[in-house]
The first five atom37 places (N, CA, C, CB, O) and aatype in JSON, in Angstrom:
{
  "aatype": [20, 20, 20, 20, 20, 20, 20, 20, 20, 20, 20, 20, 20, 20, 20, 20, 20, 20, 20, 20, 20, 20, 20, 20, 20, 20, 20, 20, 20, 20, 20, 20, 20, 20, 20, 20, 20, 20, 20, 20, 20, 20, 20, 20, 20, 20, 20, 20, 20, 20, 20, 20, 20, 20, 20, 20, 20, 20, 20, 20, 20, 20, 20, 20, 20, 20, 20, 20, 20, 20, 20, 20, 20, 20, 20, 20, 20, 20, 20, 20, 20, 20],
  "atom_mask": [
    [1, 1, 1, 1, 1],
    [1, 1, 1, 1, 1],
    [1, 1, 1, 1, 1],
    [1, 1, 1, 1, 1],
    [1, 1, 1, 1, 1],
    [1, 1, 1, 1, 1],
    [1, 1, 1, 1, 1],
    [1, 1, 1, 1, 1],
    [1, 1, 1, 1, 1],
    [1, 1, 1, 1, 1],
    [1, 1, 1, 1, 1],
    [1, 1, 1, 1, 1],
    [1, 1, 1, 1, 1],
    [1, 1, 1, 1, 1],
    [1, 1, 1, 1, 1],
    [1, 1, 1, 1, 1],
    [1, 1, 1, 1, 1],
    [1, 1, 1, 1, 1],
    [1, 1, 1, 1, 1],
    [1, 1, 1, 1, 1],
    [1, 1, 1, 1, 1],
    [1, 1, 1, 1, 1],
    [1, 1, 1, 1, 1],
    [1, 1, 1, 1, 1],
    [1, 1, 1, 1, 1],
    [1, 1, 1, 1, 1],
    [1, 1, 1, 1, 1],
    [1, 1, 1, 1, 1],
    [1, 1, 1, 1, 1],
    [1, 1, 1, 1, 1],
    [1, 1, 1, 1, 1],
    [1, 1, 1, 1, 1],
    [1, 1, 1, 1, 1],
    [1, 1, 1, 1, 1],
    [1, 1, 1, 1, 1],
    [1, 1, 1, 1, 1],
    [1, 1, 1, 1, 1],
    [1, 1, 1, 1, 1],
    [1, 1, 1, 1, 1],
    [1, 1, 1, 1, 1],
    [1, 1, 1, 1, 1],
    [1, 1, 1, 1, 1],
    [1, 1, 1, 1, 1],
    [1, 1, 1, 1, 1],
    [1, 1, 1, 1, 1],
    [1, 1, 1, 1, 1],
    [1, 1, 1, 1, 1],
    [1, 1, 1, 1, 1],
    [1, 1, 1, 1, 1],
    [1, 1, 1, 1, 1],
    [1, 1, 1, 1, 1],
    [1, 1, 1, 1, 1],
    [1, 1, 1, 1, 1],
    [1, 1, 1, 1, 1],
    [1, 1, 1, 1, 1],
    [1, 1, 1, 1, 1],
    [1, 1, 1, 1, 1],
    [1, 1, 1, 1, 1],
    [1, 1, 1, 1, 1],
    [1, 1, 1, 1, 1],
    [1, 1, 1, 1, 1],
    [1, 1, 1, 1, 1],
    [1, 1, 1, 1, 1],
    [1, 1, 1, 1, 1],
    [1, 1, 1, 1, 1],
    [1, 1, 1, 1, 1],
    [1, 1, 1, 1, 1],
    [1, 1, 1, 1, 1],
    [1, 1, 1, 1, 1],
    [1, 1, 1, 1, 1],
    [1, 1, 1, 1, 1],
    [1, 1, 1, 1, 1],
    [1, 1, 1, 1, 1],
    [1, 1, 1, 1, 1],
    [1, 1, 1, 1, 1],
    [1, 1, 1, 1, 1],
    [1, 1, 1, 1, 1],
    [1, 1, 1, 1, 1],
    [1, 1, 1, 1, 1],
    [1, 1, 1, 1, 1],
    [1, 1, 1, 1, 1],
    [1, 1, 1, 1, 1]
  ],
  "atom_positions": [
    [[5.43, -0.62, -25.1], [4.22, -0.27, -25.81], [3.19, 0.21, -24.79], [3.69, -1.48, -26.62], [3.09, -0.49, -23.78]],
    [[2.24, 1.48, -24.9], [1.73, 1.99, -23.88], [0.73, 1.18, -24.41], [1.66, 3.46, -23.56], [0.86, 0.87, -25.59]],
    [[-0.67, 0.59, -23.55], [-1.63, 0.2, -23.59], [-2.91, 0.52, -22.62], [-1.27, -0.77, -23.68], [-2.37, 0.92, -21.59]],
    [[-4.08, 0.54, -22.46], [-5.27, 0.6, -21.48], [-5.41, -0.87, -21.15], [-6.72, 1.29, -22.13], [-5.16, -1.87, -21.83]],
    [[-5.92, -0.71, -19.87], [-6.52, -1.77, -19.07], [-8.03, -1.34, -18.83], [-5.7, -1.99, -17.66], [-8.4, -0.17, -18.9]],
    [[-8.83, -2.35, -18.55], [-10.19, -2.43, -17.41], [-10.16, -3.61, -16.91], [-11.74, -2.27, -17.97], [-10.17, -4.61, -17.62]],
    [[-10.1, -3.65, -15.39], [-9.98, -4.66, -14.51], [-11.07, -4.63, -14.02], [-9.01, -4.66, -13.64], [-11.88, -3.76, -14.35]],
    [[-11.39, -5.72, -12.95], [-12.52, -5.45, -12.02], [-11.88, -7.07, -10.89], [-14.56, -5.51, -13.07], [-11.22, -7.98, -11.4]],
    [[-12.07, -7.06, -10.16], [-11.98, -7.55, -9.12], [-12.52, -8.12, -8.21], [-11.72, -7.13, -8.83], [-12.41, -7.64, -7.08]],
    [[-13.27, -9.27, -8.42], [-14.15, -9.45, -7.14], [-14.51, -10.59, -6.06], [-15.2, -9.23, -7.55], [-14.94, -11.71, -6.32]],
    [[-14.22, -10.02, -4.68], [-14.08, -11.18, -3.44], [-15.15, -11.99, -3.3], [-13.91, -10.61, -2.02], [-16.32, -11.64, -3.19]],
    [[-14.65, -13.18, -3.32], [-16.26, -14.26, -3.46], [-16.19, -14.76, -1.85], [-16.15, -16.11, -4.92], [-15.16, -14.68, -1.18]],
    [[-17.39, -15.24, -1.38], [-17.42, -15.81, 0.38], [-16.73, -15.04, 1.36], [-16.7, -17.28, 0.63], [-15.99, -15.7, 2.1]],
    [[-16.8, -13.52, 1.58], [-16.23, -12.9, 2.55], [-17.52, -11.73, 2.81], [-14.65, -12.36, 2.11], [-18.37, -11.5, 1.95]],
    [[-17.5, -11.15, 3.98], [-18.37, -10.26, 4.24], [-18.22, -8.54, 4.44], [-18.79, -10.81, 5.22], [-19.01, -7.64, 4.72]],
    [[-16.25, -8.63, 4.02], [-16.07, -7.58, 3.41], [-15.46, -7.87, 1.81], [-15.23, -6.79, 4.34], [-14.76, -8.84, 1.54]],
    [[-15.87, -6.79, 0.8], [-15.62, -6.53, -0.14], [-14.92, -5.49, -0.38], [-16.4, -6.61, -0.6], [-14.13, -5.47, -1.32]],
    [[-15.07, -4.61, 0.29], [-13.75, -3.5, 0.34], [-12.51, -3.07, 0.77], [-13.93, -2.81, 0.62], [-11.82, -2.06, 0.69]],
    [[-12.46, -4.27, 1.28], [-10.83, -4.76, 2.5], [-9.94, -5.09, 0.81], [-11.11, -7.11, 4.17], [-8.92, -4.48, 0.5]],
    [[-10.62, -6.18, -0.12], [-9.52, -6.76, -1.14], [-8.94, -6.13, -2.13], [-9.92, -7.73, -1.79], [-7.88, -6.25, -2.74]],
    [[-10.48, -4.92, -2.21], [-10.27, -4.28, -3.82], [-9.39, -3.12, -2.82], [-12.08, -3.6, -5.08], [-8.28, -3.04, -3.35]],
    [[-9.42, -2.37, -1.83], [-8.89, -1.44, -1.01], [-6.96, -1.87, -1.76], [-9.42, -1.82, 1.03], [-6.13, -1.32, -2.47]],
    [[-7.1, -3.1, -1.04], [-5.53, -3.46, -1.29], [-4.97, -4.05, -2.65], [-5.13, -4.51, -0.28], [-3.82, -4.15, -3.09]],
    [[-6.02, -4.35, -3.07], [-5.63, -4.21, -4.57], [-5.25, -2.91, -5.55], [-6.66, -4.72, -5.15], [-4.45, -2.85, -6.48]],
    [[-6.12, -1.92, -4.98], [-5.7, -1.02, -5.78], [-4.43, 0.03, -5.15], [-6.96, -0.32, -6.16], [-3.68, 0.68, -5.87]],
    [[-4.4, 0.03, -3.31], [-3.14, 0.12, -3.3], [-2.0, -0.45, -4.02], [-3.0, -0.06, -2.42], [-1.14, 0.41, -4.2]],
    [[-1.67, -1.73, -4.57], [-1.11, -2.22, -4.58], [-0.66, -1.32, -6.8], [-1.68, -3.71, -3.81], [0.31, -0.81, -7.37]],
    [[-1.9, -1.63, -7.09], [-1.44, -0.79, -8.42], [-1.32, 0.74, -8.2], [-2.52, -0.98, -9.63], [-0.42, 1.15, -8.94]],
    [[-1.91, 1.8, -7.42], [-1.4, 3.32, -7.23], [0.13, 3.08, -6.56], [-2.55, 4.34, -6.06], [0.76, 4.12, -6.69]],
    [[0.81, 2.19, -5.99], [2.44, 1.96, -5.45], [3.05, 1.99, -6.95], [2.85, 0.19, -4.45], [3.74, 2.99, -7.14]],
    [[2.97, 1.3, -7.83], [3.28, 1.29, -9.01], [3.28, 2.76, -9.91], [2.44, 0.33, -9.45], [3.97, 2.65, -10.92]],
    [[2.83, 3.73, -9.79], [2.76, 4.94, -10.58], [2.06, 4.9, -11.33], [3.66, 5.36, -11.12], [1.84, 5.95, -11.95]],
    [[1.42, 3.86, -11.63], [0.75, 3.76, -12.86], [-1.08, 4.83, -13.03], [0.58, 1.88, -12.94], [-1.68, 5.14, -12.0]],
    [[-1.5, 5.12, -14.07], [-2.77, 6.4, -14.22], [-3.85, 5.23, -13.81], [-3.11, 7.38, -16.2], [-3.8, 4.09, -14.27]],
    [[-4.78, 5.68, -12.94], [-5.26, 4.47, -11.87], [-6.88, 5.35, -12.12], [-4.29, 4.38, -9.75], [-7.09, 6.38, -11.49]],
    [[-7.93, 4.78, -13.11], [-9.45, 6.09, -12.63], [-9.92, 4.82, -12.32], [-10.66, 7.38, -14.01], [-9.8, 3.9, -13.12]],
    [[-10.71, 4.6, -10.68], [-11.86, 3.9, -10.78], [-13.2, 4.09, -10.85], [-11.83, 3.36, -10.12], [-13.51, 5.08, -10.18]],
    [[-14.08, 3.58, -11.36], [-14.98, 3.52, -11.95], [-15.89, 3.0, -10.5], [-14.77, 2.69, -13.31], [-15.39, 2.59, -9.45]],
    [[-17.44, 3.18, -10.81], [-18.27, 2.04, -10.21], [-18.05, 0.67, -9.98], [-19.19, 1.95, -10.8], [-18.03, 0.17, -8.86]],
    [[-17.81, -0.21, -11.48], [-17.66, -1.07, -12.13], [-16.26, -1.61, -12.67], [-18.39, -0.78, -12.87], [-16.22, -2.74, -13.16]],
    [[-15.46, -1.07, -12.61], [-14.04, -1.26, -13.07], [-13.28, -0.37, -12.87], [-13.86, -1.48, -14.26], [-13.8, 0.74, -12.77]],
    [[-11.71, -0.48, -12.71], [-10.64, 0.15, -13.02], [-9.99, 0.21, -14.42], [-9.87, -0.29, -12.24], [-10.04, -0.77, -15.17]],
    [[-9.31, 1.48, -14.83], [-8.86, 1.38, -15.86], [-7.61, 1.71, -15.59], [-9.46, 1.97, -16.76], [-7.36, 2.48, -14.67]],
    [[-6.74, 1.23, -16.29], [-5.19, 1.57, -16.36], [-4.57, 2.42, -17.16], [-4.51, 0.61, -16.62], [-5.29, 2.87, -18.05]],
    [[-3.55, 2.78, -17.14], [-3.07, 3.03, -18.36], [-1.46, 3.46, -18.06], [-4.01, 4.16, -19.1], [-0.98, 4.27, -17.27]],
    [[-0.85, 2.55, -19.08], [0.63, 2.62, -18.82], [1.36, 1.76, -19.49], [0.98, 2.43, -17.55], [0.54, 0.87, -19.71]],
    [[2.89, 1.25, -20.23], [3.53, 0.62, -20.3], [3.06, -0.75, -20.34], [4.18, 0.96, -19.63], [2.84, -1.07, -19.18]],
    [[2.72, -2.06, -21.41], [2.29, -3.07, -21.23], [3.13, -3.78, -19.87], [2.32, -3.68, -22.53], [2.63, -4.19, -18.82]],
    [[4.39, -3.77, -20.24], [5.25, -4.52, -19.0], [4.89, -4.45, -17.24], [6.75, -3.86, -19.12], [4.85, -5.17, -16.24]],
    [[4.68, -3.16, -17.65], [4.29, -2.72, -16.17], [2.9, -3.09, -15.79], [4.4, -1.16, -15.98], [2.62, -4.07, -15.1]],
    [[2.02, -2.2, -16.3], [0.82, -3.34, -16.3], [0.48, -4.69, -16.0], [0.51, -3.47, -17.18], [-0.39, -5.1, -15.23]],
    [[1.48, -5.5, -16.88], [1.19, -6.84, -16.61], [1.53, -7.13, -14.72], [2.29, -7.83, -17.79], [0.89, -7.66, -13.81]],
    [[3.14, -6.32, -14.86], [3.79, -6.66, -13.66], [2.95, -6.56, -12.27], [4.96, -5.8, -13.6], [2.78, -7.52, -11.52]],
    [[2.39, -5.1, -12.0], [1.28, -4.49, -11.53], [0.33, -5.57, -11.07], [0.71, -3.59, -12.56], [0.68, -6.17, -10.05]],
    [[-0.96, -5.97, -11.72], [-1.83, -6.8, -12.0], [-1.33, -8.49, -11.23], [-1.95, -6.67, -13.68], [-2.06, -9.22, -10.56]],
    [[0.09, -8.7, -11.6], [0.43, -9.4, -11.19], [0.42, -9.62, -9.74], [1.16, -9.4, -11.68], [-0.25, -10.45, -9.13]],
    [[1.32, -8.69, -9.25], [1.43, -8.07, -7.89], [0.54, -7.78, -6.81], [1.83, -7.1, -8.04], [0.49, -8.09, -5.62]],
    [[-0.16, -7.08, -7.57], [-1.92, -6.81, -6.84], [-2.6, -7.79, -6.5], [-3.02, -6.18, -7.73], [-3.15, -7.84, -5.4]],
    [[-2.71, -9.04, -7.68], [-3.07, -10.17, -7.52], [-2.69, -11.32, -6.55], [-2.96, -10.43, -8.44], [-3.31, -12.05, -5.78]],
    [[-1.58, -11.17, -6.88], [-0.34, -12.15, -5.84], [-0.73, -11.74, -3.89], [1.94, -11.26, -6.37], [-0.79, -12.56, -2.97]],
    [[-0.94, -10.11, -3.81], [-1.07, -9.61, -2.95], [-2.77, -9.78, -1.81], [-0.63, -8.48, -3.58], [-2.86, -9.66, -0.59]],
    [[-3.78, -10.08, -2.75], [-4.83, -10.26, -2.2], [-5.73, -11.8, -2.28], [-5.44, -9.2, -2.7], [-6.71, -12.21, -1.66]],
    [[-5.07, -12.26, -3.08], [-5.4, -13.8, -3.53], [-5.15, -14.8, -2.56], [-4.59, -14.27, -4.72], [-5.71, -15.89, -2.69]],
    [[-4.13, -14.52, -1.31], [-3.81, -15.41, -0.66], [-4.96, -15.45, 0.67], [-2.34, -15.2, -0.41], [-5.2, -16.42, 1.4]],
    [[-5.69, -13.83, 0.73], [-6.59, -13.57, 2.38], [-7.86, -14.12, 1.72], [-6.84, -11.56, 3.2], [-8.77, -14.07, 2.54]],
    [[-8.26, -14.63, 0.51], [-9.59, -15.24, 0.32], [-9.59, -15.35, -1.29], [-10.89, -14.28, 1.01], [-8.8, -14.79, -2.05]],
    [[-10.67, -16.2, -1.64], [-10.92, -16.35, -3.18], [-11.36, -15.2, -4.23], [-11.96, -17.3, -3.29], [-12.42, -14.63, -3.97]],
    [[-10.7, -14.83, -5.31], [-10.96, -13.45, -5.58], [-10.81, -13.86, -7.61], [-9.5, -12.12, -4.58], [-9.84, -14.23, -8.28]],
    [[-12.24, -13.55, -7.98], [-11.72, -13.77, -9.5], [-11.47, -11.9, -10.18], [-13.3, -14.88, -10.59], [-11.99, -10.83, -9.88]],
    [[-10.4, -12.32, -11.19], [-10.02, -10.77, -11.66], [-10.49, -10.92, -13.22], [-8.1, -10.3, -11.48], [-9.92, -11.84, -13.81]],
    [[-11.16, -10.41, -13.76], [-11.41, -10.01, -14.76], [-10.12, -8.86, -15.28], [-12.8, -9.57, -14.59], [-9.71, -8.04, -14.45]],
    [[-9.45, -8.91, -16.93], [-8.87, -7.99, -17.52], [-9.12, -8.05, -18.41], [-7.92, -7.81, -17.48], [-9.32, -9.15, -18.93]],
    [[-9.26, -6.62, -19.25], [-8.61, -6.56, -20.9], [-8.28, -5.49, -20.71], [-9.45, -6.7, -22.34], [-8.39, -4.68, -19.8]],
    [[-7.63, -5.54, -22.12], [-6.18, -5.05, -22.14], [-5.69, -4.72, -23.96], [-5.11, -6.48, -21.32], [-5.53, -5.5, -24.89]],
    [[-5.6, -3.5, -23.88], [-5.72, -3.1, -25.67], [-4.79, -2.07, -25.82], [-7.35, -2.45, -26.32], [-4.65, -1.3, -24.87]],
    [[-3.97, -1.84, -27.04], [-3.22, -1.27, -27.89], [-4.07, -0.33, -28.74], [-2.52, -2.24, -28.6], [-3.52, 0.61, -29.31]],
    [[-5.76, -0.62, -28.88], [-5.84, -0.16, -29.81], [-6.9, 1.61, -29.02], [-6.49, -1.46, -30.97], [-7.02, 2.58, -29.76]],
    [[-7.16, 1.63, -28.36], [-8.03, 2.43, -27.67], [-7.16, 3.52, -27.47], [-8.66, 1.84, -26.42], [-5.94, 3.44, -27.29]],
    [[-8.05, 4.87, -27.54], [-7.33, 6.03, -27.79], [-6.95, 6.69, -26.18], [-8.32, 7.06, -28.82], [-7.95, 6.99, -25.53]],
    [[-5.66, 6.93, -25.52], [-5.02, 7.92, -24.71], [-5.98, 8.33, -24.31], [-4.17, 8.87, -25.17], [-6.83, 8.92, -24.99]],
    [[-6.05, 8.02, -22.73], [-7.5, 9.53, -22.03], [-6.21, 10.93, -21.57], [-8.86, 8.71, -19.57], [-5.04, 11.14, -21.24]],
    [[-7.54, 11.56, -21.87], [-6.2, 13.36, -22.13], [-6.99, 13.44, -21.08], [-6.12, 15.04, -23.74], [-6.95, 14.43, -20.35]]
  ]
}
């Protein structure tokens, strides 16, 4: 089932903030997945499975170098960006 994401990502007690989200979002563009970031959020869009998997991964991947809360949603119902 294809679905949209908006994530956001953010490193708490570190004095870089662009080292986590940097490798976070490497970590979802490795995946193939349609990747626009925003100011404020990333949006996804792709395959629920993958997505989840993704998110997972990304997470798994930057969670361990410092404390990091991730905000998602995640919908079926929002229309395809052309």
């Amino acid at each position: 089932m294809k679905v949209q994401a908006e994530v956001s990502l953010y490193p708490l007690r570190t004095a870089s903030l662009s080292e986590p989200i940097d490798q976070f979002l490497d970590r979802l563009r490795r995946r193939g997945l349609a990747v626009e970031v925003t100011p404020m959020s990333t949006r996804l869009e792709g395959e629920s499975g993958e997505i989840f998997q993704a998110l997972r991964e990304a997470f798994d991947a930057v969670a361990p170098g410092g404390s990091v809360v991730l905000t998602v949603t995640i919908s079926n119902a929002c229309p395809a960006a052309t």
